[in-house]
PASE-307487 format. One line per field, with one value per residue (C-alpha): residue in three letters; x, y, z. Coordinates in steps of 0.001 Angstrom, whole numbers, plus 500000, padded with zeros to 6 digits. Example, Ala and Ser with C-alpha at 12.3 -4.5 7.8 and 13.67 -1.06 7.14 Angstrom:
BEGIN
residuo <- Ala;Ser
px <- 512300;513670
py <- 495500;498940
pz <- 507800;507140
# end
This chain:
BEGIN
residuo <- Unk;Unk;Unk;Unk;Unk;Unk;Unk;Unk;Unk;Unk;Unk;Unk;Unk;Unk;Unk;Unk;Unk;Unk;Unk;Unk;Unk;Unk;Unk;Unk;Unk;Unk;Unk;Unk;Unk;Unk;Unk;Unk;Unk;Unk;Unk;Unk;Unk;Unk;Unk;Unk;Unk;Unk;Unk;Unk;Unk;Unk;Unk;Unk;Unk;Unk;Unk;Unk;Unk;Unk;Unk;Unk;Unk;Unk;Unk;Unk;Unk;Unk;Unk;Unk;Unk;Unk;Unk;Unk;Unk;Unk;Unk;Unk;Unk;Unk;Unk;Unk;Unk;Unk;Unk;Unk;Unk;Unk;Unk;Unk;Unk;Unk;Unk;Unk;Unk;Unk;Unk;Unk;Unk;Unk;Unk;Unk;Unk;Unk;Unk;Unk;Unk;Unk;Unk;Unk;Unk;Unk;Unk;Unk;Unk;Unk;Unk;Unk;Unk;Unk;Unk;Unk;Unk;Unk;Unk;Unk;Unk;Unk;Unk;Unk;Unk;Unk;Unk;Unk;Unk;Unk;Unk;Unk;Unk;Unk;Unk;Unk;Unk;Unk;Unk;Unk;Unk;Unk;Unk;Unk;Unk;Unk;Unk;Unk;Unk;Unk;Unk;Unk;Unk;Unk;Unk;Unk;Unk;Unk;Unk;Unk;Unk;Unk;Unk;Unk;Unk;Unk;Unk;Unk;Unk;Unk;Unk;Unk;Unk;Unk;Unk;Unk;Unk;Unk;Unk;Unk;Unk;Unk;Unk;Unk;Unk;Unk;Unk;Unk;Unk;Unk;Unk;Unk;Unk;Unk;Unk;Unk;Unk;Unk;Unk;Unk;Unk;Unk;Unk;Unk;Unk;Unk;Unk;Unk;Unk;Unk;Unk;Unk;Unk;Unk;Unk;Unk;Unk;Unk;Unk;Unk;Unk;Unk;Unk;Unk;Unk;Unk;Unk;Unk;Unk;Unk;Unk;Unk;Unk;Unk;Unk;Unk;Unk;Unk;Unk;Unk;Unk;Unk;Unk;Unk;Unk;Unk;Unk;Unk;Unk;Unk;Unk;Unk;Unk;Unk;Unk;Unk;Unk;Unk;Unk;Unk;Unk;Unk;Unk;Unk;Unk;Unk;Unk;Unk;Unk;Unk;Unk;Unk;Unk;Unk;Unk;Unk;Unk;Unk;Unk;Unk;Unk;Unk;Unk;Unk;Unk;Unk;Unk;Unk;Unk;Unk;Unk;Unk;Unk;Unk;Unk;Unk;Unk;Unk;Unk;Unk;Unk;Unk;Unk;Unk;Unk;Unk;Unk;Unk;Unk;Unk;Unk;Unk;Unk;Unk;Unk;Unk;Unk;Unk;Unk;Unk;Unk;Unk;Unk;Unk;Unk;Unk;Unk;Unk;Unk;Unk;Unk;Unk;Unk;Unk;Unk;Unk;Unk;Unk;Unk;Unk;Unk;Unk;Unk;Unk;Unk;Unk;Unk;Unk;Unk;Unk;Unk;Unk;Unk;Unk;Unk;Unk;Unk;Unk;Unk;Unk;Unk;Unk;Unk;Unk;Unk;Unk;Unk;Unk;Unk;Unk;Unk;Unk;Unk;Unk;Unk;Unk;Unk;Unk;Unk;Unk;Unk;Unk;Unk;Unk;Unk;Unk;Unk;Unk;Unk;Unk;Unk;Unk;Unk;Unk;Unk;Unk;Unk;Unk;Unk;Unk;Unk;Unk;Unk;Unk;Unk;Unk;Unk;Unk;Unk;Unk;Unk;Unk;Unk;Unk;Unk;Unk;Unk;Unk;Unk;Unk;Unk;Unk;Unk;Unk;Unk;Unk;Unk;Unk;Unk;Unk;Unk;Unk;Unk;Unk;Unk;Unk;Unk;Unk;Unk;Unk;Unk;Unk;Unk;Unk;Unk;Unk;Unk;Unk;Unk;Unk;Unk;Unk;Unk;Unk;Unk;Unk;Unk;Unk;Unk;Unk;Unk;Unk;Unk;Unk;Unk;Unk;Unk;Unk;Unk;Unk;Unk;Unk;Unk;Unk;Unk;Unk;Unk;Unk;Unk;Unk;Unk;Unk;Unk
px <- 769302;769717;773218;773793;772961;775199;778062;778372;778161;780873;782637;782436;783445;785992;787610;787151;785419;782824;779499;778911;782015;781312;778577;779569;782710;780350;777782;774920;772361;774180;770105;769788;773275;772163;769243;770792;772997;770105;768156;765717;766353;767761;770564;770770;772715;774613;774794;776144;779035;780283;780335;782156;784574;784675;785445;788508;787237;789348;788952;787154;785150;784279;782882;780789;779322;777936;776715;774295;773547;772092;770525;768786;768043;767434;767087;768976;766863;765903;769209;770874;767605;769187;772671;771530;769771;772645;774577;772090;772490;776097;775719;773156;775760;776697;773503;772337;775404;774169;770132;769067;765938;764900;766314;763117;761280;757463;756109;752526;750280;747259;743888;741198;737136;735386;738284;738385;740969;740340;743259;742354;745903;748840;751387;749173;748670;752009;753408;750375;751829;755088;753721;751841;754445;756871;754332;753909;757633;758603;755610;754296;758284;758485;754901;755171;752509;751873;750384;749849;749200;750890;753493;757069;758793;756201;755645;759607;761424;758735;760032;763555;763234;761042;763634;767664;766635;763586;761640;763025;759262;758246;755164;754840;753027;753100;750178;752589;750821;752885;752388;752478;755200;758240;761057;759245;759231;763179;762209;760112;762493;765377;762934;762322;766683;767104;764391;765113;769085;767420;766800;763246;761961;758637;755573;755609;752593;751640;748435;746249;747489;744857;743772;739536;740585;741935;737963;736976;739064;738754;739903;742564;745154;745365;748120;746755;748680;747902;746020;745293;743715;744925;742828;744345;742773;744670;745847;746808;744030;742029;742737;741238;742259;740838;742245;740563;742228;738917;738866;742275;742358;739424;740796;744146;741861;740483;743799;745094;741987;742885;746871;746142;743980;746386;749515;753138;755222;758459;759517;762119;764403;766775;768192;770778;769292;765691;766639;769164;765515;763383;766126;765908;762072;762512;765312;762925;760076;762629;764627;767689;768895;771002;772138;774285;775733;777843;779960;782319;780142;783351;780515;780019;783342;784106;784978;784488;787606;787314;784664;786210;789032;786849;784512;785411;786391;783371;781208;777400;776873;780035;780057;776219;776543;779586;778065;774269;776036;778277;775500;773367;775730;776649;772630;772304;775623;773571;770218;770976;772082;772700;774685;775786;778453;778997;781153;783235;787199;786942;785279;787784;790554;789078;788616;791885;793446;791039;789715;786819;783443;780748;778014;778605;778559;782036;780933;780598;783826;787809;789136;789967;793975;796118;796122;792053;791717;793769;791085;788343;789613;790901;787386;785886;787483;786759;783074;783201;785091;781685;779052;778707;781073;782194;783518;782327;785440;786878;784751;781593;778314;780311;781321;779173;781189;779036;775886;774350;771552;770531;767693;766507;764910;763258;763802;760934;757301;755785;757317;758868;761173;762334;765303;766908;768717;771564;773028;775970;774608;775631;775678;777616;779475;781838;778858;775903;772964;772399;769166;768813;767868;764628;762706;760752;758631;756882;757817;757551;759990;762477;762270;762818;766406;767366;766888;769261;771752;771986;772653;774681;777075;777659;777506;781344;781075;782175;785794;784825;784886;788678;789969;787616;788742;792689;791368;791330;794467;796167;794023;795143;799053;798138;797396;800636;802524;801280;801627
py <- 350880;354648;356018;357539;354339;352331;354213;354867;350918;350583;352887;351713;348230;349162;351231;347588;348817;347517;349106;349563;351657;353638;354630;355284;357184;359716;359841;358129;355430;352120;350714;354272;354065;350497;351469;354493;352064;350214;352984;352734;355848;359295;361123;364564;366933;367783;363833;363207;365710;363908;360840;362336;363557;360400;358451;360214;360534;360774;363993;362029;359843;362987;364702;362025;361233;364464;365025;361759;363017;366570;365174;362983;364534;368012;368030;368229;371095;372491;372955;374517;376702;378637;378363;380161;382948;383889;384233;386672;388545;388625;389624;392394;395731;393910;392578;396798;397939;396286;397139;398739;398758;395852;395580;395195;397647;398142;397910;398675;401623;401745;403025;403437;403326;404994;404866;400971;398429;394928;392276;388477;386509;386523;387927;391551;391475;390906;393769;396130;395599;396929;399761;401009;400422;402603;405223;405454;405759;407944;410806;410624;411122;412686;411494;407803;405204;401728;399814;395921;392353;391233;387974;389980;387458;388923;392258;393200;392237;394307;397779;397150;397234;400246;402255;402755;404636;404871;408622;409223;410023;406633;405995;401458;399656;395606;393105;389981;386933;384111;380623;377823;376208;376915;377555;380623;382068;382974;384641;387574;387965;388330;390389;393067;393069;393218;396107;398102;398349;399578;402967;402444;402030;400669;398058;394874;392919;389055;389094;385550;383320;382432;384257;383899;385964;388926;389158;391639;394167;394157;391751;388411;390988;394098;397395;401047;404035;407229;407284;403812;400184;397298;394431;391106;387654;384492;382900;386105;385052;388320;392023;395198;398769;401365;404975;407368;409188;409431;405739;405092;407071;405159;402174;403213;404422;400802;399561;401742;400135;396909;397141;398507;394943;393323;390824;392772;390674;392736;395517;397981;400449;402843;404410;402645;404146;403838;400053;400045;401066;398368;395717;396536;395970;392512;391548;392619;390001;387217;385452;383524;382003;383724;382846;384793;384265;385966;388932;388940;391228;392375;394795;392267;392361;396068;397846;401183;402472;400926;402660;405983;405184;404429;407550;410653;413488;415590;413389;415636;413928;411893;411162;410225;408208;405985;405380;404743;402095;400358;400368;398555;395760;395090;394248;392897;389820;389432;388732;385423;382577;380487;381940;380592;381858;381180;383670;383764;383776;386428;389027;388016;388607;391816;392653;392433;393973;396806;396970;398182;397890;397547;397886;401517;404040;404832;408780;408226;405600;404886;401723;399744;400233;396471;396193;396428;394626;391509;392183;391852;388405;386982;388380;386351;383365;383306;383169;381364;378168;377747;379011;377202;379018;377584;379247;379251;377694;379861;378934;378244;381063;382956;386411;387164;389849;392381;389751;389405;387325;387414;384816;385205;381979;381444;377973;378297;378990;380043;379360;382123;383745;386813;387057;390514;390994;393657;394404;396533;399860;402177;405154;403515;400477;399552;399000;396473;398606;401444;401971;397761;396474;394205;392475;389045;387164;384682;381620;379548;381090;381688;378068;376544;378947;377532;374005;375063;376143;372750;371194;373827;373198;369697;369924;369827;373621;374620;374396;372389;373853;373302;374196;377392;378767;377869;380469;382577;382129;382866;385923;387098;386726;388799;391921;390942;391328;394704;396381
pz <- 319112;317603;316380;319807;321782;319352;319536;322848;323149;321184;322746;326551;324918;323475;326753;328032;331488;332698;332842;336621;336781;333997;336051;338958;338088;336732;338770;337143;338137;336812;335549;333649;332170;330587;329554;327734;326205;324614;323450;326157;328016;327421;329508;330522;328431;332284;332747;328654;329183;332662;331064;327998;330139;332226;328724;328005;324146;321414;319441;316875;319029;320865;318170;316452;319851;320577;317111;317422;321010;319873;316811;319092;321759;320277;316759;314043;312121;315928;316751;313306;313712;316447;315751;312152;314632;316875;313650;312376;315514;315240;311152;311542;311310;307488;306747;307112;305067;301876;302183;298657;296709;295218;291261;289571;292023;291509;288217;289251;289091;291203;289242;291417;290726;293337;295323;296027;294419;294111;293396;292762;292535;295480;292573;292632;295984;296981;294663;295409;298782;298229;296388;299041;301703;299136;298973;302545;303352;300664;300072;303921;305111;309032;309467;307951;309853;308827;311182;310304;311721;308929;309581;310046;307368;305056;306187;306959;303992;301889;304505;303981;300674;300287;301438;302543;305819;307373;308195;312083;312709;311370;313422;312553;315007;314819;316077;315392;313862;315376;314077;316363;315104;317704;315505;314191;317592;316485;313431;315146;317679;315135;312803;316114;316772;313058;312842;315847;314479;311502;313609;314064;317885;318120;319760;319416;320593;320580;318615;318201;315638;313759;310995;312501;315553;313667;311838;314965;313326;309760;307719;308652;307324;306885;306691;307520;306284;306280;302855;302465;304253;302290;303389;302282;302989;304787;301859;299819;296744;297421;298575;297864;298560;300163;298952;301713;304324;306649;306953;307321;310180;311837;311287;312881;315940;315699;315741;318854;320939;320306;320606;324392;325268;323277;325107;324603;323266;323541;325494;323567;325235;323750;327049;329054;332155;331036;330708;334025;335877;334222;334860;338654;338233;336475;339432;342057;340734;342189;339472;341515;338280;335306;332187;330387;327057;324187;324920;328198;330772;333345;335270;338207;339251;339113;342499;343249;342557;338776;338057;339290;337204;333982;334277;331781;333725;332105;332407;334098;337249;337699;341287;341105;338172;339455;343123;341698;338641;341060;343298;340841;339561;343790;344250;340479;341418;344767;342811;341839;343256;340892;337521;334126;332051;327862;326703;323299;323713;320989;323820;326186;323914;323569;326808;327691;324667;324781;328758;327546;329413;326746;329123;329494;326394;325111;325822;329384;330326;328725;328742;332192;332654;332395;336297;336785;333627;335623;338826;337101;335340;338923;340975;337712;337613;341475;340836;337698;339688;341816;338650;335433;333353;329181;326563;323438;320356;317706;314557;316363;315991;314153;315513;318789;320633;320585;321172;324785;325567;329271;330373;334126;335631;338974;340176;343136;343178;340247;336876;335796;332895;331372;328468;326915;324186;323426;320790;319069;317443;314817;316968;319638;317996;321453;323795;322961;325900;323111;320960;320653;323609;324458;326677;325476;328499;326337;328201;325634;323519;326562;327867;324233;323877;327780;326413;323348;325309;327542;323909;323273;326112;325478;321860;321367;320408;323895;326130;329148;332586;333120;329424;330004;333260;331497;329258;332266;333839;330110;330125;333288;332544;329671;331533;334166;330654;329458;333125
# end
C-alpha cells in the first residue's frame, strides 16, 4: 500500500462506514474505490475531491491526505516545479527592479590572430560569452542584434546582466533549444514573460533539440552579432571567434532562412487590439472549453451600459470602441461551452475596492462605480454556480493579481490547445493585456499545465465550490455597503 492508499484506509475506518457507502455517496464505482484503497488503482483528481468532501475531513486529516494524493499522483518535484513558475510570474516587476551588472563583470580581453579566437575550457567560453554579449549591447546601441540558438537559462541570464536596459532597437532573435525533459518546457516560457517585461519584443521559435540538428547551420551553438560569430560546441569544451563583420552578416542571412522554415513557438503581442484580433482568430478555430486562472477577469459580465459608463470621455473613437469591445466579450462568453474559473481572493478584493477592469488600459477606462461593480459579481456568480469556479487561499502562489493564464481546449474532433499569458507592465501597471502578452500552442507544454491545475484544485490550496462562491456573496454585500 502507498501513503495515500494507507491513509485513506485509515481514515474510512476510522469514520466507521462501510465501504459501499463511501462509494456511493460520492459517486464512485464501489470495485474502484477498493481497489484505490489497496493501492491498486488511482482516482481522479475530480473523483479525490468528492470523496474529500464526502469524508467530512478534519483540517488536519484534510491536509495530509491531499499532500500524499499530489505527491502521488503528480509529483512531488512536478508539482513544486510549477507552483515555483507562477510565483515567478507574479515576482517579475521586483525581480526587474534589482537587475545590475554582475560584481565581478568581465575580466577578459579578446586578442585576435587573423581575426579568429579559439577557447579550449567552458570557464573562457562562458566569460568570452558575456564579453561579447556586453559589447554588442553597449557599442552597437539603437542597432544591437544577437541572434542565438543558445538554451535561454544560458543565454538570458548572460543579457540581463550585460546591461540595466536594453537598446529600444534591440534587434535578438531566439531559435530555442528545448530539452526533452518536461519541466523545462516552464523555464522558456517564463524566460520569454520574464524577457518581454524586460522591454524587448521579439521571435521565439521551437528549434530541434538536439545539438546534431543545429550542424546545417554552423555549429551546435552559436550567437551572431553584428561584428562577431561565436561558435561554441555542445558541451562548452571548445569555441572560437570570428571578428568580421562580412561574415556575421551572412550568417545572420543564414539564420533569417532558417527561422522562416522553422516551428514558432510563441506568438508575442504588444497591442491590446492587435491581440483582441488574433484572439478572435484562435476562438474561431473551435475551442468550447476555457480555463482561466489568476486575476478576476469581470469583462464577461459587462453590459453595455458598463462599458459606457467606464469609457473616458476623450477617449478617439469612443462610441466605436465600446460597441466593437462589448461586442467581442458577448461572442467571446458564447465561445465556450464549458468554462473554468481559479481566481485569487486578492483580485477580487481588488476588484471591488478598486472596480477596475484590468483588461482595458487605465488611459482608455475609470473604475466601475459600487453598483456595476455588485452586477458584475451577481451576473458572475450566476455563471460560476453552473461552471467550475475555486478560488485560490491567501498564502498560496504567492501574489498573482496581475497574472492571467488562459488555456483554450477543444473537447471534440481533433486534439486541440492554445494557452496565453498576460501580464502586468511597467508602462501600464493596472491592466495585465499591455506589451506582455503571448501565445504558446505546443501541446505538450499546454496539456502538462491543464494536468497541474486538476492537482492544483484538489490540492488543499483552493476554497471548494461552496466556500468559493461564499466568497462571492461577501463580495457582493461589499459593493451594497459602499453605494
Amino acid at each position: 500500500m502507498t501513503k495515500f492508499s494507507q491513509t485513506l484506509s485509515d481514515i474510512i475506518k476510522n469514520k466507521k462506514t462501510p465501504v459501499y457507502a463511501v462509494a456511493k455517496k460520492c459517486g464512485i464505482d464501489r470495485s474502484h474505490l477498493s481497489r484505490a484503497l489497496t493501492g491498486e488503482r488511482k482516482l481522479s483528481p475530480e473523483a479525490f475531491d468528492r470523496l474529500a468532501e464526502t469524508l467530512e475531513l478534519t483540517p488536519s486529516e484534510d491536509r495530509k491526505l491531499r499532500l500524499f494524493y499530489v505527491a502521488e499522483n503528480f509529483g512531488d518535484h512536478r508539482y513544486g516545479k510549477y507552483v515555483d513558475f507562477i510565483n515567478k510570474l507574479s515576482r517579475l516587476d521586483e525581480a526587474f527592479a534589482h537587475v545590475k551588472e554582475t560584481k565581478n563583470g568581465i575580466r577578459i580581453s579578446l586578442d585576435f590572430e587573423g581575426n579568429i579566437l579559439t577557447f579550449s575550457d567552458p570557464l573562457e567560453t562562458a566569460n568570452a560569452l558575456g564579453y561579447v554579449v556586453k559589447k554588442e549591447l553597449t557599442e552597437n546601441n539603437e542597432r544591437s542584434r544577437i541572434y542565438t540558438n543558445l538554451p535561454s537559462k544560458i543565454i538570458f541570464p548572460i543579457l540581463r546582466k550585460s546591461t540595466e536596459k536594453l537598446p529600444s532597437g534591440f534587434d535578438f532573435r531566439h531559435l530555442i533549444a528545448i530539452s526533452n525533459e518536461k519541466e523545462y518546457d516552464l523555464d522558456v516560457i517564463f524566460n520569454i514573460v520574464r524577457f518581454m517585461d524586460y522591454g524587448c519584443i521579439t521571435r521565439y521559435y521551437n528549434a530541434p533539440s538536439s545539438p546534431e540538428e543545429h550542424i546545417d547551420l554552423l555549429y551546435p551553438y552559436y550567437v551572431i552579432t553584428r561584428e562577431f560569430t561565436f561558435l561554441i560546441s555542445v558541451d562548452f569544451e571548445r569555441s572560437f571567434i570570428v571578428r568580421n563583420e562580412e561574415f556575421a552578416d551572412e550568417n545572420a542571412e543564414a539564420f533569417i532562412e532558417k527561422e522562416k522554415n522553422t516551428k514558432k513557438y510563441v506568438n508575442i503581442y504588444d497591442d491590446v487590439l492587435d491581440c483582441k484580433e488574433n484572439c478572435k482568430e484562435i476562438h474561431s478555430l473551435g475551442f468550447d472549453t476555457l480555463m482561466t486562472f489568476g486575476t478576476f477577469c469581470a469583462t464577461l459580465y459587462m453590459s453595455e451600459d458598463m462599458w459606457e459608463q467606464i469609457a473616458k470621455s476623450d477617449l478617439p473613437g469612443r462610441e466605436y470602441l465600446i460597441k466593437s469591445t462589448y461586442e467581442y466579450y458577448q461572442t467571446f462568453g458564447k465561445a465556450f461551452k464549458n468554462i473554468s474559473y481559479v481566481y485569487t481572493k486578492e483580485s477580487i478584493d481588488e476588484f471591488v475596492r478598486t472596480g477596475i477592469v484590468k483588461n482595458i488600459p487605465i488611459e482608455y477606462a475609470v473604475p466601475l462605480t459600487p453598483e456595476n461593480r455588485e452586477k458584475v459579481l451577481a451576473k458572475f456568480k450566476k455563471a460560476a454556480m453552473h461552471d467550475n469556479f475555486r478560488v485560490v487561499k491567501d498564502g498560496y502562489l504567492g501574489s498573482i493579481k496581475n497574472v492571467s493564464i488562459e488555456v483554450y481546449k477543444n473537447e471534440t474532433g481533433d486534439s486541440q490547445k492554445h494557452l496565453t499569458f498576460f501580464s502586468e507592465t511597467e508602462n501600464a501597471p493596472t491592466h495585465y493585456l499591455g506589451n506582455v502578452g503571448c501565445n504558446i500552442d505546443e501541446q505538450n507544454t499546454i496539456e502538462d499545465f491543464l494536468e497541474f491545475t486538476r492537482y492544483f484544485l484538489v490540492s488543499g490550496a483552493c476554497y471548494n465550490s461552496k466556500e468559493s462562491l461564499d466568497i462571492i456573496d461577501d463580495a457582493i454585500e461589499k459593493c451594497k455597503g459602499m453605494k
